[in-house]
ZARO-83924 format. One line per field, with one value per atom (N, C-alpha, C): residue number from 1; residue in three letters; atom name; x, y, z. Coordinates in Angstrom, 2 decimals. Layout:
nr	[NUM  ...]
rest	[ALA  ...]
atom	[CA  ...]
u	[X  ...]
v	[Y  ...]
w	[Z  ...]
This chain:
nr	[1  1  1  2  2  2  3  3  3  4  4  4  5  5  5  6  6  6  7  7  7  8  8  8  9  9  9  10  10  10  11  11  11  12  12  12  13  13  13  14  14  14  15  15  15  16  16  16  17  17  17  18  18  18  19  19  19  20  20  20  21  21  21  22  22  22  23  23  23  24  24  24  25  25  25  26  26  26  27  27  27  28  28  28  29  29  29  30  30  30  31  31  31  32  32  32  33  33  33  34  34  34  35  35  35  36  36  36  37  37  37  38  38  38  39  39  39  40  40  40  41  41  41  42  42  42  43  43  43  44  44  44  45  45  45  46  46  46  47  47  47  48  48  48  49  49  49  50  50  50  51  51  51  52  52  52  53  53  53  54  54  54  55  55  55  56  56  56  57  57  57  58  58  58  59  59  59  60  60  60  61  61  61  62  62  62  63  63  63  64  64  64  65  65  65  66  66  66  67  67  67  68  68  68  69  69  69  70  70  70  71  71  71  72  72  72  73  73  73  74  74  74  75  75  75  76  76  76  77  77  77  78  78  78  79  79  79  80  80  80  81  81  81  82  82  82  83  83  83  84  84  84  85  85  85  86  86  86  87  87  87  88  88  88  89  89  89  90  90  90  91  91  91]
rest	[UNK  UNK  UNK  UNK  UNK  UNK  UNK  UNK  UNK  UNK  UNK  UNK  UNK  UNK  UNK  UNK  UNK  UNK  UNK  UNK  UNK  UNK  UNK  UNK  UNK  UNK  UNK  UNK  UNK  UNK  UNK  UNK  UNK  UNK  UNK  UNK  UNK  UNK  UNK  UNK  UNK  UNK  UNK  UNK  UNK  UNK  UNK  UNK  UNK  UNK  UNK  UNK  UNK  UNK  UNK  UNK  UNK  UNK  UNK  UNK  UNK  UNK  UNK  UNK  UNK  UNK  UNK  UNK  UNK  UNK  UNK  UNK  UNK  UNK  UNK  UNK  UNK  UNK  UNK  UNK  UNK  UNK  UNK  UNK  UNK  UNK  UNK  UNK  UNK  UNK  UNK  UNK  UNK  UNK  UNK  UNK  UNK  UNK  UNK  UNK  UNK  UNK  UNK  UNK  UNK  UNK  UNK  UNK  UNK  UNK  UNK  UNK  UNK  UNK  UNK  UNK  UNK  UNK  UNK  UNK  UNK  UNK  UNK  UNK  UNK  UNK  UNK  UNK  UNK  UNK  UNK  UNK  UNK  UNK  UNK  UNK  UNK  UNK  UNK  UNK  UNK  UNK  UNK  UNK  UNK  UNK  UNK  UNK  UNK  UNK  UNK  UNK  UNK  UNK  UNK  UNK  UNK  UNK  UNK  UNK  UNK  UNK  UNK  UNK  UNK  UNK  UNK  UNK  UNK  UNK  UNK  UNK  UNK  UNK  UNK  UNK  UNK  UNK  UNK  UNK  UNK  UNK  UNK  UNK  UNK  UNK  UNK  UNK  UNK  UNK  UNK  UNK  UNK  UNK  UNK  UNK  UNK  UNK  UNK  UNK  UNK  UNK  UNK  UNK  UNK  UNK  UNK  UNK  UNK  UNK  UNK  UNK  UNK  UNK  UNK  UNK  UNK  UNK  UNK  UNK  UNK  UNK  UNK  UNK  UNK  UNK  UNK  UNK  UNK  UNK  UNK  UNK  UNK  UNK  UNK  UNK  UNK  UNK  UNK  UNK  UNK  UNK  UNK  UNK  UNK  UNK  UNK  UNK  UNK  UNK  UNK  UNK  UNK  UNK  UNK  UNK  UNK  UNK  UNK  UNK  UNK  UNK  UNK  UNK  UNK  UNK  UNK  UNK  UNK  UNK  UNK  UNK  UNK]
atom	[N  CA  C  N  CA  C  N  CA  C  N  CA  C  N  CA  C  N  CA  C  N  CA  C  N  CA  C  N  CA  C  N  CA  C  N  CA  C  N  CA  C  N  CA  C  N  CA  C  N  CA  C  N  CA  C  N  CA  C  N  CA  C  N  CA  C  N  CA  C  N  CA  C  N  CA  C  N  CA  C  N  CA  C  N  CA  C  N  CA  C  N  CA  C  N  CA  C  N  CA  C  N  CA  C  N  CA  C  N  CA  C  N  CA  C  N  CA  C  N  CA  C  N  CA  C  N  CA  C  N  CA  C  N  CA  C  N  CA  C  N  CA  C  N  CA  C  N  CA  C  N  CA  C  N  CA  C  N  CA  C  N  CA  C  N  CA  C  N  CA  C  N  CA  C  N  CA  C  N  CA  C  N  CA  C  N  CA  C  N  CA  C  N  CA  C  N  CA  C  N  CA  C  N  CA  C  N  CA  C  N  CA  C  N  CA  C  N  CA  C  N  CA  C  N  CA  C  N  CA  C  N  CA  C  N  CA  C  N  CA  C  N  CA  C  N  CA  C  N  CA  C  N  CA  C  N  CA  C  N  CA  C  N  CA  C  N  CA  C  N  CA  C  N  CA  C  N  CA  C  N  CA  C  N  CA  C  N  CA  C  N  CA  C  N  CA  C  N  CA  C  N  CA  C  N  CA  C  N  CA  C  N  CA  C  N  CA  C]
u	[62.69  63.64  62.94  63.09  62.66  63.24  62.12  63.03  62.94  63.77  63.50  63.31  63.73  63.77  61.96  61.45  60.65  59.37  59.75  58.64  59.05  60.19  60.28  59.43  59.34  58.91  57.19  56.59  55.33  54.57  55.96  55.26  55.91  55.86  56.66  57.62  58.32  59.40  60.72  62.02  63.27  63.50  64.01  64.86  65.98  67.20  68.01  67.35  66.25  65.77  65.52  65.19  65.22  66.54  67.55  68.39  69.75  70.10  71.15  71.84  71.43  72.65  72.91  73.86  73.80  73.08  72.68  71.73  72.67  72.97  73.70  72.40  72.36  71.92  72.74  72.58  73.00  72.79  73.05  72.71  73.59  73.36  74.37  75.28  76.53  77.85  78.57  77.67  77.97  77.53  77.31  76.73  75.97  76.86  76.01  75.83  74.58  73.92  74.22  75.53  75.34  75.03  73.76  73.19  73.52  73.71  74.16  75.52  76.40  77.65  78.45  79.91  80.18  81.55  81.79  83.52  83.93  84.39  85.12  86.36  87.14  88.78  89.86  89.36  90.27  89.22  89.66  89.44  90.51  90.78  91.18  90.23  90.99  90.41  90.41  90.95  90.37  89.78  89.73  89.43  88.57  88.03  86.76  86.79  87.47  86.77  86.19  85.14  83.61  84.01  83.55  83.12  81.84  81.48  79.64  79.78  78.37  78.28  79.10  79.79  80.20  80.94  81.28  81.84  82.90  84.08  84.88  83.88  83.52  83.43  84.33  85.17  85.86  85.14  85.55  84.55  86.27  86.15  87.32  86.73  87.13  87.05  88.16  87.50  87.77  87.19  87.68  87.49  86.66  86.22  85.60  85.30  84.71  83.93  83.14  83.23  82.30  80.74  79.75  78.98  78.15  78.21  77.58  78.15  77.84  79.05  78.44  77.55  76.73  77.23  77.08  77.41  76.82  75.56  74.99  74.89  74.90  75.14  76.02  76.27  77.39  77.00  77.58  77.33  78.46  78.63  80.07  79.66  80.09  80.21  81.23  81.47  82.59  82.11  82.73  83.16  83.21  82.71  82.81  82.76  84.31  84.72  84.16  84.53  84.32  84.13  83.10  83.02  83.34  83.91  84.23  83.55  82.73  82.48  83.43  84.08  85.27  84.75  84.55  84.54  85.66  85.37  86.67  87.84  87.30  88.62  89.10  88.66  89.06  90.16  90.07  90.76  91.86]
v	[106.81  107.60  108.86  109.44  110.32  111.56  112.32  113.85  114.96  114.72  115.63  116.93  117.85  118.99  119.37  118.34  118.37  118.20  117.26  117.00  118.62  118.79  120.34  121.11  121.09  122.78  122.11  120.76  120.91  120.85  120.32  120.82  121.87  122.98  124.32  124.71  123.64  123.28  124.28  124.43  125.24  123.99  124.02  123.14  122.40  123.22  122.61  121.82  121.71  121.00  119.74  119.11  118.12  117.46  117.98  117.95  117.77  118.80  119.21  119.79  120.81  121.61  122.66  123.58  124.51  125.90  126.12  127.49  129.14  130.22  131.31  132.31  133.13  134.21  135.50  136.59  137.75  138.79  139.66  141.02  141.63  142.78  143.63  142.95  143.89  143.42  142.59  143.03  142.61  141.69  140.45  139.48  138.54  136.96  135.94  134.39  134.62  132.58  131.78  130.80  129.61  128.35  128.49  127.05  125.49  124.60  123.17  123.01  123.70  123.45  122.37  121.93  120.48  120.79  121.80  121.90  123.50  123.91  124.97  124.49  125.40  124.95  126.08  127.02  128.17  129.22  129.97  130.77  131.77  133.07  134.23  135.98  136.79  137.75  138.23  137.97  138.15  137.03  135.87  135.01  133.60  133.08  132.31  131.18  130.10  129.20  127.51  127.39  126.22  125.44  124.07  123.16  123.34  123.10  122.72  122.07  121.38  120.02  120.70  119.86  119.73  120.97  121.91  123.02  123.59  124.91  125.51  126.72  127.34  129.02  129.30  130.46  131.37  132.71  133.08  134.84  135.26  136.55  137.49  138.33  139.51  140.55  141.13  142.00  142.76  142.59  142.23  141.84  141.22  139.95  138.82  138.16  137.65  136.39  135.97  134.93  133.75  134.03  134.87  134.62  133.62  132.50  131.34  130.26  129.21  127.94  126.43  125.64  124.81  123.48  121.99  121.50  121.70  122.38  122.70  124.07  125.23  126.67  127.11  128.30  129.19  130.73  131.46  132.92  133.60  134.39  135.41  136.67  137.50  139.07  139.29  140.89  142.16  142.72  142.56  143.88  142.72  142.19  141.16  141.88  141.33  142.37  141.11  139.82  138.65  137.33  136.75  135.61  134.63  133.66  132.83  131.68  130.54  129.21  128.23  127.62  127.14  125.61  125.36  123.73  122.97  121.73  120.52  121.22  121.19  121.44  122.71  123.57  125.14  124.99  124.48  124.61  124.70]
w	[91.28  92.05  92.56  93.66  94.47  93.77  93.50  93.21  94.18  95.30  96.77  96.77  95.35  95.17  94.85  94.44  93.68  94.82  95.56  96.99  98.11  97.82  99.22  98.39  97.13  96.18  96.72  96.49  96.85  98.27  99.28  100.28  100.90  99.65  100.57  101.31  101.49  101.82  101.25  102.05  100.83  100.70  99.16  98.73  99.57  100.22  101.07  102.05  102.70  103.57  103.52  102.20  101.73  101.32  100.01  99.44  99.98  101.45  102.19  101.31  100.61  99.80  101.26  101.12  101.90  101.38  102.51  101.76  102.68  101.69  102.35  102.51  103.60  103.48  104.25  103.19  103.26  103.95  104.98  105.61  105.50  104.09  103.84  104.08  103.99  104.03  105.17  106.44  107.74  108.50  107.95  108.77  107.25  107.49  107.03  107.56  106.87  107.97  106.62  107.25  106.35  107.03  106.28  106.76  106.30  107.39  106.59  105.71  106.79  106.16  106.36  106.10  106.33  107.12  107.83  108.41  108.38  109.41  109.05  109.20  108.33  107.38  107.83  108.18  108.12  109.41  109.94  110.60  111.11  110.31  110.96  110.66  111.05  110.98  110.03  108.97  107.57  106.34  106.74  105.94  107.03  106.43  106.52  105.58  106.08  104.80  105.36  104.81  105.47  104.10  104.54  103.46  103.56  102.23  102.15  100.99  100.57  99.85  98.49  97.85  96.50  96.49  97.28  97.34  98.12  98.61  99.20  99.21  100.31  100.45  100.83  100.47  100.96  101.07  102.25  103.06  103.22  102.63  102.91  103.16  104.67  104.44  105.56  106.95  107.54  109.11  110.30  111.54  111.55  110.88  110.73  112.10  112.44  113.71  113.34  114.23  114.21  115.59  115.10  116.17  116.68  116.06  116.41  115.51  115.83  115.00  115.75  114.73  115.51  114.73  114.54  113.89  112.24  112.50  111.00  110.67  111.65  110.93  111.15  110.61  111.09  110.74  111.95  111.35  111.63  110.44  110.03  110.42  111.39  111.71  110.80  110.61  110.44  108.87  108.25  106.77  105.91  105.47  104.63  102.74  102.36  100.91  100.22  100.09  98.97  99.61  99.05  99.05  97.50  97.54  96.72  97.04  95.86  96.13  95.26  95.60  94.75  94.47  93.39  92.86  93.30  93.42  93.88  92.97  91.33  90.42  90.88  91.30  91.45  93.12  93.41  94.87  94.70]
């Protein structure tokens, strides 16, 4: 059996690239790239919520947008107070 995590780490690879987990990254409070997500679910100006593998994000904050929205990324503008990743059981 293939351990894909294990072939991205040796050819330098991120992990998600292989795997398709989703990978988040952070800029300060105001702006995040989620990469390889599976759906957005919710969209208003205070709340945000994407499927990604095995997971719910919820983004709460404050004049929230969407500045880009592709079938595989997404990026969140405004004041962002909380993010939540919610398990199947947690929903």
């Amino acid at each position: 059996m293939l351990d894909k995590a294990r072939i991205a780490r040796e050819l330098g690879l991120a992990r998600s690239a292989m795997t398709g987990e989703t990978r988040i990254h952070m800029e300060g409070d105001s702006r995040m790239i989620i990469e390889g997500h599976a759906g957005l679910l919710e969209y208003t100006g205070g709340s945000i919520r994407v499927r990604a593998k095995g997971m719910l994000l919820h983004v709460e904050g404050e004049e929230l947008m969407m500045e880009a929205l592709t079938a595989e990324d997404l990026i969140v503008v405004g004041k962002i107070d909380k993010i939540l990743l919610l398990k199947p059981e947690e929903r």
